[in-house]
KEKOL-711091 format. One line per field, with one value per residue (C-alpha): residue number from 0; y negated, z, x. Coordinates in steps of 0.25 Angstrom, whole numbers, plus 5000, padded with zeros to 4 digits. Layout:
pos: [NUM,...]
v: [Y,...]
w: [Z,...]
u: [X,...]
This chain:
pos: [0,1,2,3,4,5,6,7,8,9,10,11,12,13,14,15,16,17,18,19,20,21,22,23,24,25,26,27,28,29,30,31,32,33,34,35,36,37,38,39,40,41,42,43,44,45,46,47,48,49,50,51,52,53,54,55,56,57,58,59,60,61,62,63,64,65,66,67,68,69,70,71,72,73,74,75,76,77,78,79,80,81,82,83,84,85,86,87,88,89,90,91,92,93,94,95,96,97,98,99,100,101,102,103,104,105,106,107,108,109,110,111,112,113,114,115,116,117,118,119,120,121,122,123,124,125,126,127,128,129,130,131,132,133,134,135,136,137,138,139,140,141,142,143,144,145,146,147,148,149,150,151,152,153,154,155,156,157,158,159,160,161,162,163,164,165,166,167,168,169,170,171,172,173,174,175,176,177,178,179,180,181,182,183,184,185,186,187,188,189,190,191,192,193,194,195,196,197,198,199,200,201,202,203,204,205,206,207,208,209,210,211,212,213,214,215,216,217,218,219,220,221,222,223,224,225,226,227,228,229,230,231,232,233,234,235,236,237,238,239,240,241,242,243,244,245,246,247,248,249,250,251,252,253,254,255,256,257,258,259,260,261,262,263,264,265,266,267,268,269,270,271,272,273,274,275,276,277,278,279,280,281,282,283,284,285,286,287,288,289,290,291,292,293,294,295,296,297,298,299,300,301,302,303,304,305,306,307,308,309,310,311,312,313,314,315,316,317,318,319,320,321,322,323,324,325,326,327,328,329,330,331,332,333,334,335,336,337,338,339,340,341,342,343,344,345,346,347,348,349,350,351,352,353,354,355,356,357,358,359,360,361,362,363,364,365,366,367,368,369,370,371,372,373,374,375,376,377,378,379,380,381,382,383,384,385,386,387,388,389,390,391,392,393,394,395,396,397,398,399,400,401,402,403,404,405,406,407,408,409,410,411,412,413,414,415,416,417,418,419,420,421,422,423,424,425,426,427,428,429,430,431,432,433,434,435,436,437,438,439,440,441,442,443,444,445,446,447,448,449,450,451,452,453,454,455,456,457,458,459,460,461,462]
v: [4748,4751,4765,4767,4776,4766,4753,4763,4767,4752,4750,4763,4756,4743,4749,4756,4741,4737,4749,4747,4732,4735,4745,4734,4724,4735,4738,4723,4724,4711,4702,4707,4694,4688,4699,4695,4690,4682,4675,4672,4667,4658,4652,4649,4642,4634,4628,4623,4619,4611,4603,4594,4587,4587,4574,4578,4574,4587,4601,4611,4624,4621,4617,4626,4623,4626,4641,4640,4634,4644,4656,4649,4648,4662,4665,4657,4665,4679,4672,4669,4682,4689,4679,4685,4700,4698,4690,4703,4711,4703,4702,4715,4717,4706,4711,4719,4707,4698,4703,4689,4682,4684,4678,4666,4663,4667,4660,4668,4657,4651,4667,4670,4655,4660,4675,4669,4661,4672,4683,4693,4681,4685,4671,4662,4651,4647,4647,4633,4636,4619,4619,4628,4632,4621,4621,4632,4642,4641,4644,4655,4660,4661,4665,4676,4678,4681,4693,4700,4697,4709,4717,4713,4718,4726,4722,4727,4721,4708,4710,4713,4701,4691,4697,4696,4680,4678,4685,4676,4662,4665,4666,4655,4647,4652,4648,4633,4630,4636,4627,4616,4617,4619,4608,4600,4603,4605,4589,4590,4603,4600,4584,4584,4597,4595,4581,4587,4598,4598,4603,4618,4622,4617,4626,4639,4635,4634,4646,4655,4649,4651,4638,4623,4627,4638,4630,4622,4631,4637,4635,4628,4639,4649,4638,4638,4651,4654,4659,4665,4677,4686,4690,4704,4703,4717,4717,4702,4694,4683,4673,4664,4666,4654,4656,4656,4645,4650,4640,4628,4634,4630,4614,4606,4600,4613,4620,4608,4609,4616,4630,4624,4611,4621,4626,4613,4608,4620,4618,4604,4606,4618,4607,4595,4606,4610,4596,4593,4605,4602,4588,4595,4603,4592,4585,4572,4567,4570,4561,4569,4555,4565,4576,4563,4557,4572,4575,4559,4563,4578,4571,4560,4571,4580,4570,4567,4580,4579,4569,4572,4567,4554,4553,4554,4539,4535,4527,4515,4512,4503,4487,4486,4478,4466,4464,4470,4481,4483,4494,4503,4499,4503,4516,4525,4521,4518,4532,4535,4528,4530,4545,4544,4535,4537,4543,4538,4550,4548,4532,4533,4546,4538,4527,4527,4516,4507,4511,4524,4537,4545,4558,4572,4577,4589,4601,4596,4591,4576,4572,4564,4561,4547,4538,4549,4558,4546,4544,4531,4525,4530,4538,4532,4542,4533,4538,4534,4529,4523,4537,4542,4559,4564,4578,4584,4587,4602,4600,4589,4600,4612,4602,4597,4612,4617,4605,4611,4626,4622,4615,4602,4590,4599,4606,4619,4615,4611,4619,4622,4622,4613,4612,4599,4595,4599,4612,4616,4624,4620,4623,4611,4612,4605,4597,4584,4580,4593,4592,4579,4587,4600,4597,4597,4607,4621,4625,4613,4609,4607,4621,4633,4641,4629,4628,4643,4643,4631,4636,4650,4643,4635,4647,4659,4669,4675,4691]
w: [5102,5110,5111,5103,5113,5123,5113,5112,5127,5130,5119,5124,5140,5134,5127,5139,5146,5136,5139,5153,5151,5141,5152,5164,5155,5152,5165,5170,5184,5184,5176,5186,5191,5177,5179,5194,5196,5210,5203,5190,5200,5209,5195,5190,5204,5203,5190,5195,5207,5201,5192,5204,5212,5228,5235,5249,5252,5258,5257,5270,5274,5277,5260,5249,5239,5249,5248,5234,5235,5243,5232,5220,5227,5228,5215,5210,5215,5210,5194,5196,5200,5188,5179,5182,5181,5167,5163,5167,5158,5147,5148,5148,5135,5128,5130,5118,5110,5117,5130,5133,5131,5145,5152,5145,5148,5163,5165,5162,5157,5147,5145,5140,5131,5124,5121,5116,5105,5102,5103,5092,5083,5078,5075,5086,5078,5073,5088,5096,5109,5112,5118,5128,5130,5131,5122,5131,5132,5116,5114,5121,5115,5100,5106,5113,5102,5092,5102,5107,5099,5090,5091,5090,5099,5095,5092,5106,5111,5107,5111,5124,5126,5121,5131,5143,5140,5138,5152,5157,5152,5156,5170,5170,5166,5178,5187,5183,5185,5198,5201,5196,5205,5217,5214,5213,5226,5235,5238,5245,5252,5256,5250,5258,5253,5240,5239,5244,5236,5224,5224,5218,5228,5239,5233,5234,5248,5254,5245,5250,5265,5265,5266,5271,5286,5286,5277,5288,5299,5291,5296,5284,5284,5281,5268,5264,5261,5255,5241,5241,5235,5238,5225,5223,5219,5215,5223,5219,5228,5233,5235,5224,5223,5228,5241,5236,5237,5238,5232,5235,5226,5213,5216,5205,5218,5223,5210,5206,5220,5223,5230,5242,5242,5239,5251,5258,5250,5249,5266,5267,5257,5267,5278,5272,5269,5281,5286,5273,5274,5290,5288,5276,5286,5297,5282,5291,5276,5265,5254,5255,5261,5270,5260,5251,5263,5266,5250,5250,5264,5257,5245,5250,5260,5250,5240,5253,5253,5240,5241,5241,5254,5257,5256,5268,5272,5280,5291,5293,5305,5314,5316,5326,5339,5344,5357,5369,5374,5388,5396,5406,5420,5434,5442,5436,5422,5428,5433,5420,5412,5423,5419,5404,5405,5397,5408,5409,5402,5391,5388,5388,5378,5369,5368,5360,5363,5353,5341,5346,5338,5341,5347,5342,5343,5353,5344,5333,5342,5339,5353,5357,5372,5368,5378,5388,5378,5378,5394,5394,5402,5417,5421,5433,5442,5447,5460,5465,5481,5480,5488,5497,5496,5505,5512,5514,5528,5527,5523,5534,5545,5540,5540,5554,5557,5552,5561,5573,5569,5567,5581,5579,5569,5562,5554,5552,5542,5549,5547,5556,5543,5536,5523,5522,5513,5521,5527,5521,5529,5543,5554,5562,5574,5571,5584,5583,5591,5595,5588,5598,5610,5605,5612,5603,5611,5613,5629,5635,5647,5636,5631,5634,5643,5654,5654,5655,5667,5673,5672,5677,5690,5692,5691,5693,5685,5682,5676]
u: [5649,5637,5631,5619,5612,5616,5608,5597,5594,5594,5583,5575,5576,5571,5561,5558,5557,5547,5537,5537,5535,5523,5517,5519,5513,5502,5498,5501,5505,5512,5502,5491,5490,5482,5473,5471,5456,5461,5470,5463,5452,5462,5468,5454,5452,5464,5460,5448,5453,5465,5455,5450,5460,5460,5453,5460,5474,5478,5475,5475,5474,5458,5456,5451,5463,5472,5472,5472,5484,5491,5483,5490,5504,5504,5498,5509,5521,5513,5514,5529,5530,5521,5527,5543,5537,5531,5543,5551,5542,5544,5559,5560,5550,5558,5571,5572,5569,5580,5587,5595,5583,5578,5594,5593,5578,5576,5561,5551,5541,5553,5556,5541,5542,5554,5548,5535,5546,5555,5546,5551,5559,5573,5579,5578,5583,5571,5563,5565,5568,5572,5557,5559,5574,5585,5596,5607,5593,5591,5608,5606,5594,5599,5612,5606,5597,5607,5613,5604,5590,5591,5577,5562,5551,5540,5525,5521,5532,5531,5516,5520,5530,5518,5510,5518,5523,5508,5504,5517,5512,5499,5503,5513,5502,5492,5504,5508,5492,5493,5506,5500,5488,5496,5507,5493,5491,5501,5502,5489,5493,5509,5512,5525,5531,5526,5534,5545,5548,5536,5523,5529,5537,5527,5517,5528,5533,5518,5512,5525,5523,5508,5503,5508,5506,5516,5526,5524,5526,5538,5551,5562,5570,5559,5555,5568,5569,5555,5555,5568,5572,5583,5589,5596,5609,5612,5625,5630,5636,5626,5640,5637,5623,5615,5603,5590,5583,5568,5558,5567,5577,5566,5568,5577,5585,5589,5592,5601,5608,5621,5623,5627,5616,5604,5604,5604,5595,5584,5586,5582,5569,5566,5567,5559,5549,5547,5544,5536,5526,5522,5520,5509,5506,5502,5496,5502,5507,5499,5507,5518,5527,5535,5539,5543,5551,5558,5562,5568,5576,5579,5585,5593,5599,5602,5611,5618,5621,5624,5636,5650,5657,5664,5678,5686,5691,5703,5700,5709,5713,5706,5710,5717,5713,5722,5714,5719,5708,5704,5708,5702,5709,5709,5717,5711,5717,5730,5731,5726,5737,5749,5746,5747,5759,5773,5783,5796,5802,5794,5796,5812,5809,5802,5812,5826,5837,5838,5850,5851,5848,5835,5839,5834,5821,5818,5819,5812,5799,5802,5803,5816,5821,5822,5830,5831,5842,5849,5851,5844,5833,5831,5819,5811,5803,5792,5786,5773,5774,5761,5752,5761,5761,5750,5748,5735,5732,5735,5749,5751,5744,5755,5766,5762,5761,5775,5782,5776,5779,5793,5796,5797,5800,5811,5799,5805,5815,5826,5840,5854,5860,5865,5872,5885,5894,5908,5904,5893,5884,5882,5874,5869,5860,5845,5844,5848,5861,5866,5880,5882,5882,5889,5903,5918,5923,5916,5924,5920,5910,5899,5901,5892,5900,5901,5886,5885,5894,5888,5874,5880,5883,5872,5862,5872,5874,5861,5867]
């Protein structure tokens, strides 16, 4: 059960609402644009300037309706924004009466429709909302009725309530003249941007930029992002919450796209834009033929986008070619091809006798010896005696250096010693034909101590 204290400080804080609402609505700080003298002046001209239509094709910065133009732009946006403030007050004045009134109905012009119907009315029943709400909104209404439609509203109160849809309607009224007038215009002022994305958003995309020059001069990133408002999320996580589109995001083709084709789609209306508002700007096509040509070019891009890819075919193979094919010839080539040529080793490796078993893979690596395990086929070691091996002259001038160094043709690498089969090592005189003359016998006339002696008498003894 809820506490009665609890029930009865909710309905002193709403009353509370209410006498803050009455003394804003008193003193009217929001609806201070109804009593503005420049702007009941600028609507008055706007009427009578909207009663005659435009004999010249294009308006520029140098005509007198031009900066009208821009004045009502901005005069629009300051009623959208009075319009929500009020809307507020209200919401807060009816809330005693019916508190889910204002989830279910979230625009403030269908809001003020459907307070001016209710009003203080119990039964909802008997009210037909068919003309205004579709047939979900009016379930929900009598459902929510039945919950939470429990009190009435004062005399003042409703008085109050009257007033401020009044104050609302009247100023939703001022604002579609002043669209009217400008959608009236903008074809003589921007016909590309206007065929490209409508004469309303034209309007809020030159009024926000200052004019069709600097729409011009602005870059697409910057139009893309204009209008946009950065939303509070009180500590929410922004991961499944769409971008803001800005002023693009008010067109049917983005509201309809996907999460993931509205920003692709808000960027190339930011691009043709861009294109659209110099070509106003140079007024090099006052029929508006280019924006026409860039929405056609827009829209056939984007359902390309739209379409789910083709399947992935597989690609047969291609016939094949009986005729013999040239080849590239010559030594290079041959070179080319004697270098990349199967060895030998690796022929008789691929190859397996005929009725023999293959043998065993090489540790699992499905590489077999082939012929070779099976000690058949010979291996041919082919050497090439085509060049002759060549020195450089360097090595030639050492060698010829080391054969003069070493006395003779011997080189330096002839030995004394020498190494045979029967008694192994044995030492042998380098000069040639020395063994014939060493005589059988070691005392004979041959020997050493005869020639001593012979010489000693030939040249006496000479110690």
């Amino acid at each position: 059960m809820i506490d009665k204290d609890f029930m009865q400080d909710l309905e002193d804080e709403e009353e509370q609402q209410i006498v803050e609402a009455k003394q804003l609505i008193e003193d009217e700080p929001t609806c201070s644009l109804l009593k503005d003298n420049k702007f009941l002046q600028h609507y008055q001209r706007v009427q009578e300037v909207s009663a005659y239509q435009i004999q010249d094709e294009t308006i520029d910065a140098s005509h007198e309706e031009y900066h009208l133009i821009l004045r009502s732009n901005e005069y629009s946006t300051i009623i959208d924004q009075e319009i929500l403030n009020i809307h507020k007050q209200l919401k807060d004045v009816y809330h005693k009466k019916f508190p889910e009134l204002e989830k279910i109905i979230i625009n403030p012009i269908e809001y003020v429709k459907i307070v001016q119907l209710i009003r203080n009315a119990i039964d909802l029943q008997a009210i037909d909302f068919s003309k205004l709400l579709s047939g979900q909104q009016v379930v929900a209404v009598n459902i929510a009725a039945k919950q939470s439609l429990v009190s009435q509203l004062s005399e003042e109160d409703i008085a109050l309530v009257d007033q401020l849809c009044h104050k609302i309607e009247t100023l939703d009224t001022y604002n579609q003249k002043i669209i009217c007038y400008i959608e009236s215009r903008m074809k003589y002022i921007a016909p590309n941007v206007s065929a490209l994305i409508g004469t309303q958003l034209a309007s809020k995309l030159m009024a926000a930029a200052g004019g069709i020059e600097k729409l011009a001069n602005m870059p697409a990133g910057n139009i893309q992002v204009m209008g946009s408002v950065k939303k509070n999320m009180l500590g929410m996580s922004r991961a499944m919450h769409n971008r803001n589109t800005g002023y693009f995001g008010t067109l049917e083709i983005v509201q309809k796209a996907s999460g993931k084709l509205q920003n692709q789609i808000v960027r190339m209306l930011a691009t043709n834009v861009a294109k659209a508002a110099r070509v106003d700007n140079m007024k090099t096509c006052p029929k508006g033929n280019v924006g026409e040509d860039l929405r056609i070019k827009m829209m056939k891009r984007y359902q390309k986008i739209q379409e789910p890819p083709p399947a992935k075919l597989e690609k047969p193979l291609p016939i094949p070619d009986e005729n013999k094919k040239r080849r590239r010839g010559g030594k290079r080539f041959r070179k080319q091809k004697e270098r990349l040529a199967m060895t030998e080793v690796r022929k008789y490796a691929n190859r397996l006798k005929f009725g023999l078993e293959a043998e065993d893979e090489i540790k699992d690596t499905g590489i077999g010896l082939g012929m070779l395990s099976q000690g058949i086929g010979k291996v041919k070691l082919h050497i090439k005696k085509d060049k002759p091996i060549g020195l450089s002259k360097k090595l030639q001038q050492r060698l010829a250096q080391t054969k003069t160094q070493s006395g003779g043709g011997t080189g330096g690498l002839t030995s004394s010693i020498a190494f045979t089969p029967t008694q192994g090592i044995e030492l042998v005189n380098p000069e040639p034909g020395y063994l014939s003359k060493v005589p059988d016998q070691y005392f004979n006339r041959e020997s050493g101590f005869r020639t001593v002696l012979r010489k000693e008498r030939e040249f006496g003894r000479q110690y």
